[in-house]
Steps between C-alpha positions, in 0.01 A plus 500: 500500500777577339686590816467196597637375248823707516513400881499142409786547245702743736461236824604195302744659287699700803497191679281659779422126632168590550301344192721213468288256631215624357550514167196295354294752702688799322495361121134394575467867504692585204339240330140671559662817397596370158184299471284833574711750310705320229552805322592730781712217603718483188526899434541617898861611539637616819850642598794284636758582773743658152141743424467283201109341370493169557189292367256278705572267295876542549405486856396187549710327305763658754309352736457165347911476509522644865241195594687203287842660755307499776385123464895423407564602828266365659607194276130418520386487138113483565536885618568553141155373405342830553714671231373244269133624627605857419670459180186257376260801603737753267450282167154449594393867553758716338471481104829599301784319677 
């Protein structure tokens, strides 16, 4: 799973244009990954292009600003909505932040 989940972060982040349509469909699977492993989800590190650990956590808030630039673009501000979705599902699930 967690694959996945660095796959979804690398294809939105790089700009691959290949999840950027989809992206209720990939933070619907984040979501379920924080909602089944809260724990994992907040402690899981992984490295960045510099080699450096970078959080889940840190992750997907990378993600959340990559979407709100995204729906700027777009200048469509419903295609924001789903980083609302994601960032609701991180207060809900992850305790500490």
């Amino acid at each position: 799973m967690w694959n996945f989940f660095q796959l979804i972060f690398q294809s939105i982040m790089e700009d691959r244009g290949i999840l950027d349509n989809h992206l209720d469909s990939a933070f619907a699977f984040i979501i379920n990954l924080m909602n089944k492993e809260p724990q994992n989800f907040k402690q899981a590190t992984f490295p960045n292009a510099q080699g450096q650990a970078v959080t889940a956590l840190d992750m997907t808030l990378q993600l959340g600003q990559k979407s709100f630039e995204i729906a700027r673009e777009k200048e469509d501000e419903i295609w924001a909505i789903n980083v609302v979705a994601l960032f609701n599902s991180l207060l809900e699930n992850i305790q500490g932040i």
